[in-house]
C-alpha positions as CSV (number, residue, x, y, z in Angstrom):
1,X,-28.9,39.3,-5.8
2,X,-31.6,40.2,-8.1
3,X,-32.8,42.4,-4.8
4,X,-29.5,44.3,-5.0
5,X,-29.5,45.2,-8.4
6,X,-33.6,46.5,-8.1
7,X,-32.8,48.8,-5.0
8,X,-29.9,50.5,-7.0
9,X,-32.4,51.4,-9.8
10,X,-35.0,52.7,-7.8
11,X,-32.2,54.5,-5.8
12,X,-30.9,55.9,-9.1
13,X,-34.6,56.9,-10.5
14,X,-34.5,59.4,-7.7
15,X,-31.6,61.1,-8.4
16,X,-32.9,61.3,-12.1
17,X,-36.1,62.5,-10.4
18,X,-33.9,65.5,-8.9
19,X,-31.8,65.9,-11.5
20,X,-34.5,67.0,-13.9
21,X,-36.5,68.7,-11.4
22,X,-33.0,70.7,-11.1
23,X,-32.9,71.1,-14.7
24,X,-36.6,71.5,-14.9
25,X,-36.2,75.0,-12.4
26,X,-32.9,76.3,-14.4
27,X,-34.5,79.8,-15.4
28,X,-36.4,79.7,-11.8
29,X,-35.2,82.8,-9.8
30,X,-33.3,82.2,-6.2
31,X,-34.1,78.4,-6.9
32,X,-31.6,76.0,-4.8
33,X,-31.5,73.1,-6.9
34,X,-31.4,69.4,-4.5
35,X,-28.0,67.3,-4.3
36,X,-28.4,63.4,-4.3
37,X,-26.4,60.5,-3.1
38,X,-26.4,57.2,-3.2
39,X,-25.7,55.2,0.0
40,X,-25.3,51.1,0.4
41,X,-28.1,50.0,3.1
42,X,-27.5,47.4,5.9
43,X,-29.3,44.6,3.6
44,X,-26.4,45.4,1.1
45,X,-28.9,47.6,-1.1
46,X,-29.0,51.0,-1.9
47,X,-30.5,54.0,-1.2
48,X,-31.0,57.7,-2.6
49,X,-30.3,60.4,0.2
50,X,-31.5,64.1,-1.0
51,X,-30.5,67.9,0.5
52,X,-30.5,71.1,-0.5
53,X,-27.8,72.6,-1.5
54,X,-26.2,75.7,-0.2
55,X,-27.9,78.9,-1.0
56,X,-25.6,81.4,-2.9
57,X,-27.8,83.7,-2.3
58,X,-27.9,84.5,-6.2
59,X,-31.4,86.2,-7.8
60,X,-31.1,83.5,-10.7
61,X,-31.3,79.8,-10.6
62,X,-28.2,77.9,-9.2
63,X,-28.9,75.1,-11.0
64,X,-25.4,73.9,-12.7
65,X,-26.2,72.2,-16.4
66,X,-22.6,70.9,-16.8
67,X,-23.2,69.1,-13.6
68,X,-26.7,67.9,-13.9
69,X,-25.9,66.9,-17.4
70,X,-22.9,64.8,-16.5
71,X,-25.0,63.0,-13.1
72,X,-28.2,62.1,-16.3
73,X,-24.7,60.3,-18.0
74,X,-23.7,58.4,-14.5
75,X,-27.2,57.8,-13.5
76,X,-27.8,56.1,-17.3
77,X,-24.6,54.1,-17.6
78,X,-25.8,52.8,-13.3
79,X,-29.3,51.6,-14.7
80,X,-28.1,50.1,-17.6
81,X,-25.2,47.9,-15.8
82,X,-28.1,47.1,-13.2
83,X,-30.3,46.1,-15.9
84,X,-28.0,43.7,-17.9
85,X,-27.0,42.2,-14.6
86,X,-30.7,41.4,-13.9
87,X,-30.8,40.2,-17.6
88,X,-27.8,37.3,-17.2
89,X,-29.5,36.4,-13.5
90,X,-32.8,35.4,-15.8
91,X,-30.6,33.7,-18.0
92,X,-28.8,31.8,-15.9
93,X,-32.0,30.5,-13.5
94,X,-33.4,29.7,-16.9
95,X,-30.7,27.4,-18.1
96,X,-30.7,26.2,-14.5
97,X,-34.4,25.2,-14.6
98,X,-33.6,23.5,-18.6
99,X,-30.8,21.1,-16.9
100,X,-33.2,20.5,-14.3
101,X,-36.3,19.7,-16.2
């Protein structure tokens, strides 16, 4: 379970890698900033999945703040729920291993 919960926040580190490299390269001319997604893997993880997105063929950056901005917001709330999950697994095995000792 624990497993689970690791994989998403390595899987939504990269996207917050992305997502300020995009915001990094906002006053970059002709800079194509990278989409991410985040897939569920066979094992029931997750994973990040980067592209490019489509050229507009614009002389200035085509990096959109209003929507990097908002994916910073998902990614934080995703870490944080991943985190506090992790959190009450420790405390659970720990009480387990108080009964049993």
């Amino acid at each position: 379970m624990i497993s689970s919960n690791v994989s998403s926040i390595v899987s939504h580190q990269t996207w917050m890698n992305n997502n300020a490299h995009n915001v990094a390269n906002v006053n970059t001319d002709k800079f194509v900033p990278q989409n991410t997604t985040i897939s569920e893997t066979e094992n029931g993880g997750t994973k990040a999945n980067t592209s490019m997105s489509s050229s507009n063929g614009s002389e200035k950056s085509q990096t959109d703040l209003s929507k990097e901005l908002t994916d910073q917001m998902i990614v934080e709330k995703a870490t944080q729920t991943n985190v506090q999950a992790i959190r009450t697994q420790d405390e659970m095995y720990g009480s387990l291993l108080d009964i049993r000792g």
